[in-house]
VONU-273422 format. One record per atom (N, C-alpha, C): y, x, z. Coordinates in steps of 0.1 Angstrom, whole numbers, plus 5000, padded with zeros to 4 digits. Layout:
REM residues N
YXZ...
This chain:
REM residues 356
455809637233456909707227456809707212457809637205457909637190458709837187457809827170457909937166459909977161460009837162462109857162463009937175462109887187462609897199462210107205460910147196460610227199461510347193462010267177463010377168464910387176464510237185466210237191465710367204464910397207464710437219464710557214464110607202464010747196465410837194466110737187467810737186468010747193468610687207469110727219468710847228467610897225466811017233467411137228467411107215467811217202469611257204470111157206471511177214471811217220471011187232471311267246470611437243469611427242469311577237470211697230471111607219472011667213473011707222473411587228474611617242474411707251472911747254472511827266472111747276471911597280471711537288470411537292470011657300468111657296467511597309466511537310465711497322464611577324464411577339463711727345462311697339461411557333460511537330460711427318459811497308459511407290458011367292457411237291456211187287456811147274455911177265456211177251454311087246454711017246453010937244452910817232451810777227451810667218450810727213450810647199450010647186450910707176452410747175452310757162453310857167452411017156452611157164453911227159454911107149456211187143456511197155457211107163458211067170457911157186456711197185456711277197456911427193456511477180456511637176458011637174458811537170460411527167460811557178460911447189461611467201460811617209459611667212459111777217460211887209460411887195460212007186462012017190462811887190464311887195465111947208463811907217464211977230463912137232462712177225462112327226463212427219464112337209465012387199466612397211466712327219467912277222467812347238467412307245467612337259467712477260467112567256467112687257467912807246468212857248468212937238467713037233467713097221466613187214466413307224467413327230466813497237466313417247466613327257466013267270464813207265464313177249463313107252461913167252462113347247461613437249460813437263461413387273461213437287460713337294461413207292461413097301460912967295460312987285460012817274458212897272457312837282456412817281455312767273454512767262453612647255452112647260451812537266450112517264449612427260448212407256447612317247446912237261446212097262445712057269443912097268443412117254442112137256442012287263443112397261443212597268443412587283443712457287444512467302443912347313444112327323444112247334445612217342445112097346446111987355446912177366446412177374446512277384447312397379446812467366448212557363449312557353449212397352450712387346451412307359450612257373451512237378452012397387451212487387451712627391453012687381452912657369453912707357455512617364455012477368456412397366456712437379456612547392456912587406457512687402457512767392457912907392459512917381460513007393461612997386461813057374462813007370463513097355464213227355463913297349464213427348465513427339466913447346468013487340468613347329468613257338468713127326468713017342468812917337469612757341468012707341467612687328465912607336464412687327463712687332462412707324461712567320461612557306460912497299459612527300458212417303457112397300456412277294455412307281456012237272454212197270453812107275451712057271452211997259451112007246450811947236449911937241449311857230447711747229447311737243448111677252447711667265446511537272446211467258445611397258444111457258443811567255442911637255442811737270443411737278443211787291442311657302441411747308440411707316441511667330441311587336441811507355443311557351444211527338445511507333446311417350445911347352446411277366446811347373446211527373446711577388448111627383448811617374449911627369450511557381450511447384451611397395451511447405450811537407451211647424452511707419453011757408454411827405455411697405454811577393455711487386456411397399455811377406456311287426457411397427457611527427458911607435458711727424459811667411459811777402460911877409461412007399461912087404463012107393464412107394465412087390466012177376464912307384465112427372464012417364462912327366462012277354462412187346461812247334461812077327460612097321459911957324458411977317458311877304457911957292457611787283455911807285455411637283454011647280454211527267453211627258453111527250451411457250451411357246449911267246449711177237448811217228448711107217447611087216448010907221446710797221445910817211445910807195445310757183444010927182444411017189443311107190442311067197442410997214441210997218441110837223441710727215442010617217442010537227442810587235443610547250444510637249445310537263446510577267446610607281447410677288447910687299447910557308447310557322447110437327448610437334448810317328450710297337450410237350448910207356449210207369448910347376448810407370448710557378449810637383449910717392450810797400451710847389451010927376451011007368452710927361451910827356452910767344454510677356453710667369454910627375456310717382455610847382456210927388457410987377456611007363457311017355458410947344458410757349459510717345460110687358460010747373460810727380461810907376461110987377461911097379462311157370461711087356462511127341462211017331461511057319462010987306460710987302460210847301459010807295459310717277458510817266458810767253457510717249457510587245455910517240456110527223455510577219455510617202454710507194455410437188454610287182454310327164453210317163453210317147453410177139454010207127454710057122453510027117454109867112452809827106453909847093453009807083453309857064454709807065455009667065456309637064458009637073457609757081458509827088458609977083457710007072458410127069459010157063459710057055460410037043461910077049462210037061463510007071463810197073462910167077463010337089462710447078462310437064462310497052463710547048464310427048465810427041466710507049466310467065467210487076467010657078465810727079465710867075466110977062466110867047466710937043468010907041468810797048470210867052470610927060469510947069469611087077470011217073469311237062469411327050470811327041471511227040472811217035472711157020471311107020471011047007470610917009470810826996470310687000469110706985468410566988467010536976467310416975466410416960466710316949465410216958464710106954464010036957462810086953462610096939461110186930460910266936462110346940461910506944460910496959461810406964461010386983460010336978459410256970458010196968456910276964457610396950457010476949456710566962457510616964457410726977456210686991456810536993455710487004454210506998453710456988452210426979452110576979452310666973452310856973452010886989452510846997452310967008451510827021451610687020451110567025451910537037451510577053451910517069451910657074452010767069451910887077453610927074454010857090455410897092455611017092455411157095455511277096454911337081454311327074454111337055455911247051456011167052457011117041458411157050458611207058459911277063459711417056458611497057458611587049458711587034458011477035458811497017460111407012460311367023462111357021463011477020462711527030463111627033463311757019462111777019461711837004462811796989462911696989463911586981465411636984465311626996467111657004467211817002466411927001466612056997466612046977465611996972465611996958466611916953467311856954468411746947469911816952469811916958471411976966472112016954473111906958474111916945474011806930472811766931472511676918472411536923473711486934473411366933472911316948473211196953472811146965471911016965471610976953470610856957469310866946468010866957466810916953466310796942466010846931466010756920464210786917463710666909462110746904461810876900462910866891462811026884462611096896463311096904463511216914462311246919461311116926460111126931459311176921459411146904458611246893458811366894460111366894460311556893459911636905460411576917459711696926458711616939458311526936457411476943455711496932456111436920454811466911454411316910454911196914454011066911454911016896454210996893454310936875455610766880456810776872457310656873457210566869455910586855455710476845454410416853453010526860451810496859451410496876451810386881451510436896451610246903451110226914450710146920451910026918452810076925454409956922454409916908454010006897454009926886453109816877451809846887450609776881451509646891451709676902451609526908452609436900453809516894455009456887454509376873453209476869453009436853452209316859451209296865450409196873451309066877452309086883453108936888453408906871454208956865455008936855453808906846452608916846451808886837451808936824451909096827452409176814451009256805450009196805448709206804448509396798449409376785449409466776450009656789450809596795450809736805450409726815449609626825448909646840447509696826447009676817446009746812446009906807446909946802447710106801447910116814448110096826448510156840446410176843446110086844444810036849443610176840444110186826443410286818443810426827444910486826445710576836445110626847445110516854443910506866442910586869441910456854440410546856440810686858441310746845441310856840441710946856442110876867442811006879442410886890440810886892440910816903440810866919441110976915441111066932442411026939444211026927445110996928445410886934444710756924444710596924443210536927442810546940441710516945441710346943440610306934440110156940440910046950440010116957440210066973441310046976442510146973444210106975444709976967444110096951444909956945444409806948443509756955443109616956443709606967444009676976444509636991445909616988446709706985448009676976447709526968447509506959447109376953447409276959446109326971445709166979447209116983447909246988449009186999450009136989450309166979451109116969451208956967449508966965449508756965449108716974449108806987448708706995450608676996452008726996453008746999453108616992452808616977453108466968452808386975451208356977450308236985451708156994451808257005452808207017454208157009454708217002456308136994455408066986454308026979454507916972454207766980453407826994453407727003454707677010455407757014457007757020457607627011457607697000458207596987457407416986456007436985455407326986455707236999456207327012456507247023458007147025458807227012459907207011460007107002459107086995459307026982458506856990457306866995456906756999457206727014457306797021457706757033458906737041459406757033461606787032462206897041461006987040461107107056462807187049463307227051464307347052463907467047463907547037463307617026464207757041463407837044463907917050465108057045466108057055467008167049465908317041466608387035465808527030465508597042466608627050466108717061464708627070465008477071463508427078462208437065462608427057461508487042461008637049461808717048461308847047460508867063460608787072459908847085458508747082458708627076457408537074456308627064457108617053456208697041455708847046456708937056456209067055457009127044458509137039458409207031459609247040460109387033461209467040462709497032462609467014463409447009464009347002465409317004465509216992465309236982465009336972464609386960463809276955462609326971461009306965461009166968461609056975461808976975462508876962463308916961463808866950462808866934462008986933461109006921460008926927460108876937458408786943459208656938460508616942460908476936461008466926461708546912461508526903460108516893459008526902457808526895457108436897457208426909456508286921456008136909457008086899456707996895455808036883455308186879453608176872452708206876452808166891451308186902451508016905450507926902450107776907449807856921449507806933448507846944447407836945447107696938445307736931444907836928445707906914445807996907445408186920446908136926446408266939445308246944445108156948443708146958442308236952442508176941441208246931441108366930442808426927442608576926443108606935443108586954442508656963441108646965440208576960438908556955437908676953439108726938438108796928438608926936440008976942440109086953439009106963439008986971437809026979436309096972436609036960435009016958434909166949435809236940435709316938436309456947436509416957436909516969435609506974434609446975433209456984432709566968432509506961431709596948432109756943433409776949434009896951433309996961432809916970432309966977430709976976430509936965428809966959427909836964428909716966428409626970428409546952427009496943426709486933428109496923427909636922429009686913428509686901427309676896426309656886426409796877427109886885426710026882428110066876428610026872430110056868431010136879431710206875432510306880433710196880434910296889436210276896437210196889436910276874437510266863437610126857436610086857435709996850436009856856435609926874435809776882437209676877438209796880439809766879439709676867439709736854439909676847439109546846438209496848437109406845437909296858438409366868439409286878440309206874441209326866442409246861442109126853441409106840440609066834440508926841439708936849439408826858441108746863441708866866443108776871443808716865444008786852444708716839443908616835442508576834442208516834442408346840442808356851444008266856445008206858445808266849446908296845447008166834
C-alpha cells in the first residue's frame, strides 16, 4: 500500500463518518499514529452524542485490559441511545489481542467497536492471516496507516493546510517541514496553531508567519543554508553556518548534513538525467517524471535545483557527497579532532566551496 492510497482511504473514511455511515467494526492500524488518533478522535466526536456519550462511549487502554472484557463490553446494550461505542487504544499493547475475533466473527449491531493498533510502538503488525484481522475487514472497516517518506510530505502538507482554508508559500512549507521534520500529528498542530493566529490577517502562510508564531528564524534556518550552498553564496551559508554554532540544540549537525546530502544527492541524479540526454539522445524527462525520479514534491524546489544544476560539474557533487559522508561520521565523534558542532559545519562548508 503506497502512502497516497492510504491518504485516499483516510478521506473517504472521513466522509462517511461525517455522513453518519458508521461500520459496526474500525481496525485503525499502521505506523503512522495521525491518521488513526484522527479517524478514532472523529468517530468518538460524531457517533454519539455528548449526553449519550456520558453513558454509552466506553475507553480502554490495551496494556489496563484483556481480549475477554472488551469482548464482554461489545455484548452489552446501550442505555437509552441507538449504539454503544467501545473504543481500545494502544491495542497493540494488549496481551492474546486475537481473542478479539470471538466478538469481531458475529459483531452486534448496537456496537460499534474501534481498535486502534500501532505497529511503530512494538514493531509488528496485526497478522492478516488471522481470524482477528479477517473478521474485521469482512464485518467492518480496516484502515492501514502508512508513514510518508520525506518527499510526500510536502503534498499532504499543503493538502492540510487547505484544510484549514489557508494555502503556503514554498519557503514557508520548507521552513515548517525542517521545524517540526516527519511527525504528521506535530505539524497539523502547528498548522493548526497558524489557522487560529492569522484569523483575519490573511490566507496564505508566508515565512514571516512561520517567524512570528511558529518561532523559526526566516533568514537563519536549514532551507536557507541549503539555498546559500547551491547558489554558491559563500559570504551567507557562512553567517547561517555561524548562527548555527551559536543554537546547536535548534540546528543539530546531524540534520543539517542529512538535509545537505539529499540536496546533492537530488543534483547528482539531474545532472546525470541531463548527461544521458546530452550523450545518449535519451528524452530529457517531463517535470512531473523529474519530481517522482529526483524525490522532490515541489515545482518551486525543482525549478531552484535547475537553475543551479549548471554550478555543480558531477565530479564536483560526487566529492561533496564525499566530504558529507565523511563529516557526518566525525559528527558523530568519529575523528572529529576534537572540534565541536560549530566548527565541523563550517570547516564542511569550506571543504564544499572548495569545489566549487
Amino acid at each position: 500500500m503506497k502512502f497516497a492510497d492510504c491518504v485516499a482511504q483516510y478521506n473517504s473514511m472521513m466522509s462517511d463518518i461525517k455522513a453518519r455511515r458508521f461500520q459496526p467494526i474500525y481496525l485503525l492500524m499502521g505506523d503512522e499514529s495521525f491518521f488513526i488518533d484522527a479517524l478514532c478522535d472523529a468517530l468518538a466526536q460524531t457517533i454519539l452524542t455528548e449526553a449519550e456519550r456520558a453513558f454509552n462511549q466506553i475507553v480502554v487502554y490495551g496494556l489496563d485490559t484483556e481480549a475477554g472484557a472488551v469482548v464482554n463490553l461489545c455484548r452489552q446494550l446501550p442505555m437509552m441511545g441507538s449504539y454503544q461505542v467501545v473504543i481500545v487504544r494502544e491495542a497493540q499493547q494488549m496481551s492474546k489481542l486475537e481473542a478479539l475475533s470471538h466478538y469481531t466473527t458475529s459483531p452486534q449491531s448496537s456496537t460499534i467497536l474501534i481498535v486502534c493498533y500501532k505497529n511503530k510502538e512494538q514493531g509488528r503488525g496485526i497478522d492478516k492471516r488471522q481470524s482477528l484481522y479477517k473478521s474485521c475487514a469482512k464485518n467492518g472497516a480496516v484502515f492501514e496507516s502508512i508513514h510518508p517518506r520525506e518527499y510526500e510530505v510536502d503534498s499532504w502538507l499543503s493538502s492540510y493546510v487547505a484544510s484549514r482554508g489557508l494555502s503556503i508559500s514554498p519557503k514557508a512549507l520548507a521552513m515548517l517541514k525542517e521545524h517540526v521534520g516527519m511527525d504528521l500529528s506535530r505539524i497539523a498542530r502547528e498548522v493548526d496553531k497558524l489557522a487560529v493566529s492569522m484569523s483575519g490577517s490573511g490566507t496564505t502562510v508566508t515565512d514571516q508567519h512561520i517567524e512570528q508564531y511558529i518561532g523559526v528564524s526566516k533568514d537563519f534556518n536549514f532551507f536557507e543554508l541549503n539555498d546559500a550552498v547551491l547558489k554558491r553564496d559563500v559570504a551567507r551559508a557562512m553567517s547561517i553556518a555561524d548562527h548555527f554554532a551559536q543554537n546547536p540544540k535548534t540546528h543539530p549537525i546531524t540534520q543539517t548534513i542529512t538535509m545537505m546530502f539529499g540536496q546533492f544527492r537530488q543534483l547528482f541524479i539531474y545532472n546525470y538525467l541531463q548527461w544521458q540526454s546530452r550523450r545518449q539522445a535519451k528524452p530529457m524527462p517531463s517535470d512531473g517524471e523529474l519530481m517522482s525520479i529526483i524525490g522532490i514534491s515541489n515545482t518551486f524546489a525543482l525549478k531552484e535545483l535547475k537553475a543551479n544544476a549548471g554550478r555543480w560539474a558531477n565530479s564536483r557533487v560526487f566529492a561533496v557527497l564525499g566530504y558529507l559522508r565523511k563529516y557526518d561520521a566525525k559528527s558523530k565523534g568519529v575523528n572529529s579532532g576534537g572540534l565541536d558542532a560549530g566548527e565541523l559545519l563550517k570547516e564542511l562548508l569550506l571543504k564544499i566551496f572548495s569545489e566549487v
